[in-house]
N, C-alpha and C positions, 0 to 999 in steps of 0.2 A: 526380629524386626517388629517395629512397634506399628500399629496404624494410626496413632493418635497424634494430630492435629497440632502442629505445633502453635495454633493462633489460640487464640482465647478463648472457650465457652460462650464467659460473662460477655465478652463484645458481643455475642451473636445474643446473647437475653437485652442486653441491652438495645440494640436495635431493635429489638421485638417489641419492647415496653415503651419506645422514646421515639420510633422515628414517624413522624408524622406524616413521611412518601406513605408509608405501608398501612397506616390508619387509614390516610384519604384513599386508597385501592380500596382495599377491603367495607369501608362503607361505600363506596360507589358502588362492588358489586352489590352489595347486599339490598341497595337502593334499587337498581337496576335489576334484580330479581324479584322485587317489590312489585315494580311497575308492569315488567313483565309479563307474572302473573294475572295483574290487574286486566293486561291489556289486552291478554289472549282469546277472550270470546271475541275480540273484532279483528282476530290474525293480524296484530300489531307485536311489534316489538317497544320496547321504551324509548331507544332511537329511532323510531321508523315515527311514532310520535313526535317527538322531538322536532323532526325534520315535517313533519308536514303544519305542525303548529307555525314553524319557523317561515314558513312560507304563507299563511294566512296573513296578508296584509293589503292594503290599498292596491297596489302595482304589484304585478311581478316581478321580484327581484333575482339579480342577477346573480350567477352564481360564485362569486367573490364574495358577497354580503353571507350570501346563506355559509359559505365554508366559515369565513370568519366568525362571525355567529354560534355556529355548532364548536369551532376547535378543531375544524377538520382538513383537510388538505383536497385540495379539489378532484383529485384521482378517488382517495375515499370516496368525497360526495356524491361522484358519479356510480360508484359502485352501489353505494346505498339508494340511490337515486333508481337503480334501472327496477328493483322488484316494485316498485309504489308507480313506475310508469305502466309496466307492466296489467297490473290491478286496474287501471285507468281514474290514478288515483290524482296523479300529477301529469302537465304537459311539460316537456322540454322544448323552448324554439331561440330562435335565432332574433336576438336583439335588434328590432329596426334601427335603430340608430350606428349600432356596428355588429355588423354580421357576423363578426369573427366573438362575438360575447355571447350567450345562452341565458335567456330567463326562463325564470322556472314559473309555474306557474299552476295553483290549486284548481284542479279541476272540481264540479259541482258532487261529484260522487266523492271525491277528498273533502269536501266540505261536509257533506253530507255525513262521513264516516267521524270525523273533526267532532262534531256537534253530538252523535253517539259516545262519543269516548270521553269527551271534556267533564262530564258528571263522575266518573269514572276517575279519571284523573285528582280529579277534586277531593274525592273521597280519599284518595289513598295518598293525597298530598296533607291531608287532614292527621290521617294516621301518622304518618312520617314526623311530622311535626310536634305531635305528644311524646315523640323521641328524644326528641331536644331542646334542651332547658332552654335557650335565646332562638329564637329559628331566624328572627333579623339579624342576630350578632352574627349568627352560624353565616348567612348569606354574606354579609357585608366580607367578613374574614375567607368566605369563598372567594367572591368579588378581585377582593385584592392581591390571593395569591394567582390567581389565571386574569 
């Protein structure tokens, strides 16, 4: 009895070399371990950035805006959400306007932490960038497929 694969090799190189699902994973970790590392003297993750930049704005916004935003489903956001309340990094309350909605809301220690890390950011968004021969093409072609 034989073990060998009645499918093709080549289909499996050729998805290797061609599919652009597995290109875009693979630079996103690679990205995301980038950032990572960058972020690690201020006990950040590259999402835990993400999410607190995401919420630096005028008003605290509600937590529709920030899921949609990130890409993320609201059960996620709260999961991600509870270690950065924890830290007292972020507040969670309850929408005046409707009770039954949650704004999120930077607190001055998240701000604070924001404003350490953003030089940080900057630098290794600097680096990222000499990565890639168009980095607005790159973006615009992100853009369009998400």
């Amino acid at each position: 009895m034989s073990d060998r694969s009645n499918f093709p090799y080549e289909s499996t190189l050729h998805v290797r070399d061609t599919c652009l699902c597995l290109h875009l994973q693979r630079a996103a970790r690679a990205a995301a371990r980038l950032f990572d590392e960058a972020f690690r003297p201020f006990g950040l993750t590259n999402g835990q950035f993400s999410l607190l930049m995401s919420l630096n704005r005028p008003e605290p916004p509600v937590m529709g805006d920030v899921a949609r935003l990130l890409a993320l489903d609201r059960t996620t956001l709260t999961a991600n959400l509870k270690p950065l309340e924890r830290r007292g990094l972020v507040e969670i309350r309850p929408d005046p306007s409707d009770r039954r909605s949650r704004r999120l809301k930077l607190t001055r220690e998240g701000e604070e932490l924001l404003a350490k890390a953003y030089p940080v950011w900057r630098e290794t968004h600097a680096e990222l960038e000499k990565l890639v021969g168009d980095p607005d093409r790159l973006r615009e072609d992100l853009l369009r497929i998400s």
